[in-house]
C-alpha positions in Angstrom: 80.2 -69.3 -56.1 79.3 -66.2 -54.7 83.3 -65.4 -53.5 84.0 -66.5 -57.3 81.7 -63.6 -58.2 82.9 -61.1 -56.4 86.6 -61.8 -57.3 85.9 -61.9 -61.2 84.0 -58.5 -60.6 87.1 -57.5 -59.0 89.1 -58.3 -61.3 87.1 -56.6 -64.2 87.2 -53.4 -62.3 91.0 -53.7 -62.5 91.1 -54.6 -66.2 87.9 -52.1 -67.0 90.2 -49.1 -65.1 93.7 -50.4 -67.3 91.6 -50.1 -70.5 90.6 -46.5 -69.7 94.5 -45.7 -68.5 95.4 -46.9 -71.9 92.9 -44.8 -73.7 94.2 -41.7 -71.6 98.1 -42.7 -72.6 97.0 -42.8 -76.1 95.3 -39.1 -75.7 98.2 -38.0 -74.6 100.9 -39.8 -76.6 98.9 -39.0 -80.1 100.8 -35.4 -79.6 103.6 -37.2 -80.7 102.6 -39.0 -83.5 100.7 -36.5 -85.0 103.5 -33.9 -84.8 101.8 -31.5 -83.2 104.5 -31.7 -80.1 107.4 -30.9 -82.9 105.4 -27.9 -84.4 106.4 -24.1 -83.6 103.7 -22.3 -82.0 103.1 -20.3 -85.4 102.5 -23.5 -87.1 100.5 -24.7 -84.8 98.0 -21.2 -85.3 98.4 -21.6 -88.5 96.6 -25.2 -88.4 94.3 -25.0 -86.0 93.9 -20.8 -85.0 95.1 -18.9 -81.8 92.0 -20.4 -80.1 92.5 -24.1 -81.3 95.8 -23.5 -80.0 94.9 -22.8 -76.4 91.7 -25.0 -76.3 94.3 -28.3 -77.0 97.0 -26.6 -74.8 94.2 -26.3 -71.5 92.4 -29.8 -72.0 96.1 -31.4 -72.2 96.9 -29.9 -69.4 94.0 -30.2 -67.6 92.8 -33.7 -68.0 95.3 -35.9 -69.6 98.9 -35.1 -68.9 100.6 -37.0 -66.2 97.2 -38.5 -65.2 96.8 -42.1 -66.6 100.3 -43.3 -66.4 99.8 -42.7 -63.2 97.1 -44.9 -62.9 98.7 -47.2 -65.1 101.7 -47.1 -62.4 98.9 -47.5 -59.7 97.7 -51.1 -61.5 101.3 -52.2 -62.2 102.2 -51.3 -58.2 98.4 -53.6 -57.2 99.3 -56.5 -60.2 102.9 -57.2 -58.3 101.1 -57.6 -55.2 98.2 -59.5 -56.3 100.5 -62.1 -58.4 102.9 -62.6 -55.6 100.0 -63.9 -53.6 98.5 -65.4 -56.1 101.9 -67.2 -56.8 102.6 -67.7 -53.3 99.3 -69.4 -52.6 99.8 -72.2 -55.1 104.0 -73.0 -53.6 105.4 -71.1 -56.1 108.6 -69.3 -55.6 106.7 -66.2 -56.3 109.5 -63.6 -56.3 111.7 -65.8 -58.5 108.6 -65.9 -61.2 108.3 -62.3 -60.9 111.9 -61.1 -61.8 111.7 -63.3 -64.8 108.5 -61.5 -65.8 110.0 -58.2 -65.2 113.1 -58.9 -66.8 111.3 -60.5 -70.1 109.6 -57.1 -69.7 112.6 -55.2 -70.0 113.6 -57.3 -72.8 110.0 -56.2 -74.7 110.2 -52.4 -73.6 114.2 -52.0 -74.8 113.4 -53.5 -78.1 110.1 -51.0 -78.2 112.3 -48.2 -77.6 114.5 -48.7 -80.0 113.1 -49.8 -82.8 109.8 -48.4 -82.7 109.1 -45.9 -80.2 111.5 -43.9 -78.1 108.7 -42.6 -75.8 108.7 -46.6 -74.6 107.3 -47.0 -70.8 107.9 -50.2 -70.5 111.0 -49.9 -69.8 111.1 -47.7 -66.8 108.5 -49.8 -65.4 110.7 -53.0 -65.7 113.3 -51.3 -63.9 111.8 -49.8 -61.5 109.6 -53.5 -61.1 112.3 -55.0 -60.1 112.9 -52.6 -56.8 109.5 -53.4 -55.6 110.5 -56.6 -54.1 112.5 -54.6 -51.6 109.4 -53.4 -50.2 107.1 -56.0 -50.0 107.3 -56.6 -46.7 106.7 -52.9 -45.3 103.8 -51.4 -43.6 101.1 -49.6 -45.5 102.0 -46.6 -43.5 105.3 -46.9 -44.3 104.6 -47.4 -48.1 102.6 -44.6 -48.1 104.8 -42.1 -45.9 107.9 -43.0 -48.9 105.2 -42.8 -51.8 104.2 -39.4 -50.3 108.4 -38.5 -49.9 108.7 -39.5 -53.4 106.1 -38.0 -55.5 105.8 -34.4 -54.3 109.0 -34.0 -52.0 111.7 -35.4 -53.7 110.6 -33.6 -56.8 110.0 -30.3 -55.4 113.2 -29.9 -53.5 114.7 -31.4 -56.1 114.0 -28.9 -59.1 114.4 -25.8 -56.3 118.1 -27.6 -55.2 119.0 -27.8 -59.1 117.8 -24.9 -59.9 119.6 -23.2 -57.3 122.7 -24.9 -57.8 122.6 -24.7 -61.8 123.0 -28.3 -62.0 120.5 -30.1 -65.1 121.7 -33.5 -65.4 119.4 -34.0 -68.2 121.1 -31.4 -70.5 124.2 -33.7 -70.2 122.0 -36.6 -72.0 120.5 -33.9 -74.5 124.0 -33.1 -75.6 125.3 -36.9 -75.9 122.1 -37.3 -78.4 122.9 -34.3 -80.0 126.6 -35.4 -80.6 125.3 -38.7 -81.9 122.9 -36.9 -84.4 126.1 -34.9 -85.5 127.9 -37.5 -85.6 125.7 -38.7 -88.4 125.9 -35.7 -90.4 122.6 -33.9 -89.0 122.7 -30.8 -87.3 119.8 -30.4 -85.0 120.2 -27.0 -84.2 119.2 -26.3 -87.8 117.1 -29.4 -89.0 113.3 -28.6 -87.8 112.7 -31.1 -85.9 109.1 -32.1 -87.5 111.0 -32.1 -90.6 113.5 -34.7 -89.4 110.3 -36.6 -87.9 109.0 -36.4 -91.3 112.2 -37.9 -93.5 111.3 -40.8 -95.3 115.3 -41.9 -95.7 116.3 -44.8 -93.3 119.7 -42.7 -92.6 117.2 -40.0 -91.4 115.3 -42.7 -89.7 118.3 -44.3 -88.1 119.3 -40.8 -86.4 115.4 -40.5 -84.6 115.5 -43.9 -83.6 119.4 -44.2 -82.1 119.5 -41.1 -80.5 115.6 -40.8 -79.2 115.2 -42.9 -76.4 118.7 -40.8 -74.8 116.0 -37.5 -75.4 113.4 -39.3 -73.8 115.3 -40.3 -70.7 116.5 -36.8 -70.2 113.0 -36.1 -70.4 112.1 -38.6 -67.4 115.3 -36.8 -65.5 113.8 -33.3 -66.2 110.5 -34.3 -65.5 111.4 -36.5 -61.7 109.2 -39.1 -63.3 111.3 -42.0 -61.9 110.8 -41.6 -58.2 107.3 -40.4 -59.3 106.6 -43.4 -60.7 108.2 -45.6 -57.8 106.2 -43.8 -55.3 102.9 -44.3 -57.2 104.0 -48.1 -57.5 104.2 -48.1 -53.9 100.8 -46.9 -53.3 99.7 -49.7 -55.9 101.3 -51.9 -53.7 98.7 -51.1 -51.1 96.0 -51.3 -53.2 96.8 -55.2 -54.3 97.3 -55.9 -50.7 93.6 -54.3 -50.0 92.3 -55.9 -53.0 93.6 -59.2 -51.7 91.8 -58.1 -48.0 88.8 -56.9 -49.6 88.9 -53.9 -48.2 89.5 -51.5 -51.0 86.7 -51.8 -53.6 84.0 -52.6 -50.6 85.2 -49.6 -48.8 83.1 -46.9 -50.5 83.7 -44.7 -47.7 87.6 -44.8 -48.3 86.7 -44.1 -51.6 84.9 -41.2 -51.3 87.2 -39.9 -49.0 90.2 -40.6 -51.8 88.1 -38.8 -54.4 87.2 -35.7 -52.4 90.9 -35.6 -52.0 92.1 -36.1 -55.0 89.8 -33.3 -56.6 90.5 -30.8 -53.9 94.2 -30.8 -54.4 94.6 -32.4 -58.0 91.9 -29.7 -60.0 93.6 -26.5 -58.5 96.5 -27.6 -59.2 96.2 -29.0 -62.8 94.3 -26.2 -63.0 97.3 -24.1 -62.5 99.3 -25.9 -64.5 96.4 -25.6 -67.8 96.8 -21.7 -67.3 100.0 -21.4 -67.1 101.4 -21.2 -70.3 105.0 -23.2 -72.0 105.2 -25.1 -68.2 106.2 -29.1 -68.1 105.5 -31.7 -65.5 108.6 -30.4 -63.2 106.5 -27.1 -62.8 105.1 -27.0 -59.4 101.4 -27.1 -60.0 101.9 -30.3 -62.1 104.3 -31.6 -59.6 101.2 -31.4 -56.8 98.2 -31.8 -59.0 98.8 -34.4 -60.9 98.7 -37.0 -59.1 96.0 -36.5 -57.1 93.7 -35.9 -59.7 94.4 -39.2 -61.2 93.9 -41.3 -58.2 90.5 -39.4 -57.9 89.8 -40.3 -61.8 90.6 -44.0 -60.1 88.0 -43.6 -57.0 85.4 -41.9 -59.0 85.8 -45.3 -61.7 85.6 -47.6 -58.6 82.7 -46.1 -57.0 80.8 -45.6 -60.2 81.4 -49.2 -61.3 79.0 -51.1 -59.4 76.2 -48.9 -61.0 77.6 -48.8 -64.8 79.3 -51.3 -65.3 77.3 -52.3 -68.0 79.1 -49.7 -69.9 82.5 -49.6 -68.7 82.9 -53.6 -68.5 83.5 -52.6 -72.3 86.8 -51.3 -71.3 88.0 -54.6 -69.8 88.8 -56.3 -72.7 91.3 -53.7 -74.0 92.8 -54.0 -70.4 93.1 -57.5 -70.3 95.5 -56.7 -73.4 96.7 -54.0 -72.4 100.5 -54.8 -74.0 99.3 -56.0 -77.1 97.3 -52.2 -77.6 99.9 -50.3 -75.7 102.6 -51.6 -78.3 100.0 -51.5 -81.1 99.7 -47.9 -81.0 103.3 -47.3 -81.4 102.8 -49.5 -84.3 100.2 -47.7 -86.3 102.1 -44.1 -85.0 105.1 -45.6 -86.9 103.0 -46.4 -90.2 100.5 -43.8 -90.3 102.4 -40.5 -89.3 106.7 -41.2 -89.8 107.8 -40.4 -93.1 109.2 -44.2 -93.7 105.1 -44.4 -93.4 102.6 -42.8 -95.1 104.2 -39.1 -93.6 101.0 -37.9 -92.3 102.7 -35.8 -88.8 101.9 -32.5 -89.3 98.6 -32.5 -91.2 96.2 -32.6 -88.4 94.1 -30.2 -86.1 94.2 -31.3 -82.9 90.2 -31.9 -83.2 90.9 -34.7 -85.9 94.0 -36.1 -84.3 92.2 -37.0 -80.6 89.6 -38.4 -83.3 91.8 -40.3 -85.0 92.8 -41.6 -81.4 89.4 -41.7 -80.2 88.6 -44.5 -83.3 92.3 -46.3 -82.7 91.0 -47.3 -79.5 87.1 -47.9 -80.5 88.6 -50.6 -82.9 90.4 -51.9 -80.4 88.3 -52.2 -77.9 86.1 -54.6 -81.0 89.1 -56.2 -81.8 90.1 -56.9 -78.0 86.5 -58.5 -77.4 86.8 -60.4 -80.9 90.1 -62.2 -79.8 89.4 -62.9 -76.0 86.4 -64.7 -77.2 89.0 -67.1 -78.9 92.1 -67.1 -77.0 92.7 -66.9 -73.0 94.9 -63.5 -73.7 96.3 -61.4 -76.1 99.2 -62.7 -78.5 101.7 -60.2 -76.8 100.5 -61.0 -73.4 101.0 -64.8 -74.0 104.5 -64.8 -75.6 105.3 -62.9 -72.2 103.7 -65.7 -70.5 105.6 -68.1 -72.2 108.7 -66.6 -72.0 108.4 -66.0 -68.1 107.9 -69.9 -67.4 110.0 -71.0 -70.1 112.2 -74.1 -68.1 109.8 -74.2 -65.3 106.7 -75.5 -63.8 103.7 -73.5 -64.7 101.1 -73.3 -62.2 97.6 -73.0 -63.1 95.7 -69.8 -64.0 98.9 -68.1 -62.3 
């Protein structure tokens, strides 16, 4: 009973620390909706004031951006671990089982992208899922050296090589989107862009949708978040194997020494990158701050959770859905702020839009608590269950 304890505990740490991740996404991706991210800088003053302005542009930068898909990353990296032995344990062919989750993933994230939300994640994670079977059988030290290689080196030399070499790779996908959109009689060197966000014609529609997710990928190129994201996977793939030991969570000292770490490189440089204005997460302060600050936002949860977890355990729930809300937010961006919605992009201070966000996620986290009372998980999470097994034997609580 006791080792029962402690592993549900562990568990809603896990689920407790996905809830906030998805909370910190939807900070961060309510820029979008809102059309605040598609606003000219004059616009933006004229909504908000020079002061509002910088305020939203600092605590962005600051706090949110790059941080919590990051740790979402982090938990997807730990969850592959965890199920593998999990599935393992009970004779299942654990590595079959997992493709099939990652590829009903893809499947999820693909239709996401392109017929709701072009900013998708789910996606890249699906690919990049299905590479993490190719290093489950490393070293921790050797996961970690290639996680280190990946998220600061690779990167770094990276945008100093291309830079040097005048070579963008992602421009080449801007200008295939930008063909497309031609191509459909829009000109996007003339149609504002929160303007085009803001047509309520499906031909208008059509053209944000088919030609959005190539923009967002160029984004991911410009941005090295793909073997960002692998590397952070790979430290995740530690932490499930220490969750598994018992030696993460237990190991205040190893946290402690993660979170002093994490602040004393991650909060100069996100620092940095807050004050220094119109830079993107290939600039160099945001490539080396990042993501340490948001594996300190992780420590500093873990360690604080034995002590409040009568608050955060409120978070769980949300995390236990964590596709469901994650999916449901692009939902209620589509209705509330697109113009084939209500058209409401544009209208917003950046005060009332994190509020709006800030009450998105409050009723979720009633509504998440509401439905796990009634159903083992959320309705998205159990059609991806059911799709995973479908044809095979299920085992039990796998």
């Amino acid at each position: 009973m006791v080792a029962a304890t402690q592993g549900r505990d562990r568990i809603d740490t896990l689920d407790a620390l996905r809830g906030l991740a998805l909370f910190g996404i939807l900070m961060a991706n309510i820029l979008y909706w809102s059309g605040w991210s598609f606003m000219p800088a004059a616009q933006q003053q004229a909504l908000a004031g020079v002061d509002g302005v910088v305020w939203q542009y600092r605590f962005n930068h600051l706090l949110i951006d790059g941080k919590f898909y990051t740790i979402f990353s982090l938990l997807f990296g730990a969850g592959f671990a965890l199920q593998i032995g999990r599935l393992q344990a009970r004779g299942a062919d654990g590595m079959r089982i997992y493709r099939r989750r990652v590829l009903v993933l893809l499947g999820i994230g693909l239709t996401h992208s392109l017929l709701i939300w072009d900013g998708d994640i789910l996606t890249l994670y699906a690919l990049l899922g299905m590479l993490l079977p190719l290093f489950y059988g490393w070293s921790e030290r050797r996961l970690l050296i290639a996680a280190g290689l990946l998220i600061f080196v690779v990167p770094i030399i990276g945008v100093w090589l291309f830079h040097a070499l005048g070579f963008a790779p992602h421009r080449y996908l801007y200008g295939i989107a930008d063909a497309i959109v031609r191509g459909m009689g829009i000109d996007p060197a003339t149609d504002k862009v929160l303007e085009w966000f803001q047509r309520d014609d499906f031909r208008g529609w059509a053209a944000w949708q088919g030609t959005g997710w190539i923009y967002a990928w160029a984004l991911k190129l410009e941005t090295w978040r793909i073997p960002k994201v692998l590397g952070i996977m790979m430290i995740g793939l530690v932490v499930g194997r220490r969750l598994v030991t018992g030696t993460l969570l237990e190991n205040r000292a190893l946290l402690q020494r993660v979170l002093a770490g994490g602040l004393v490189v991650g909060v100069p440089g996100s620092l940095a990158y807050a004050l220094i204005g119109h830079s993107g997460q290939d600039s160099l302060p945001s490539l080396i701050g990042t993501v340490p600050l948001a594996l300190a936002y992780a420590a500093g949860f873990a360690l604080a959770w034995p002590q409040a977890k009568g608050v955060l355990r409120h978070l769980a729930p949300v995390g236990r859905m964590a596709l469901t809300n994650y999916l449901t937010h692009s939902l209620i961006g589509l209705v509330f702020f697109y113009g084939i919605g209500f058209g409401l992009a544009g209208r917003f201070t950046p005060l009332q839009f994190y509020a709006i966000a800030v009450m998105i996620f409050a009723a979720q986290m009633v509504f998440s608590r509401w439905w796990l009372d009634r159903h083992e998980q959320g309705p998205m999470e159990a059609l991806w269950r059911r799709a995973t097994y479908a044809g095979l034997a299920k085992p039990q609580a796998a």
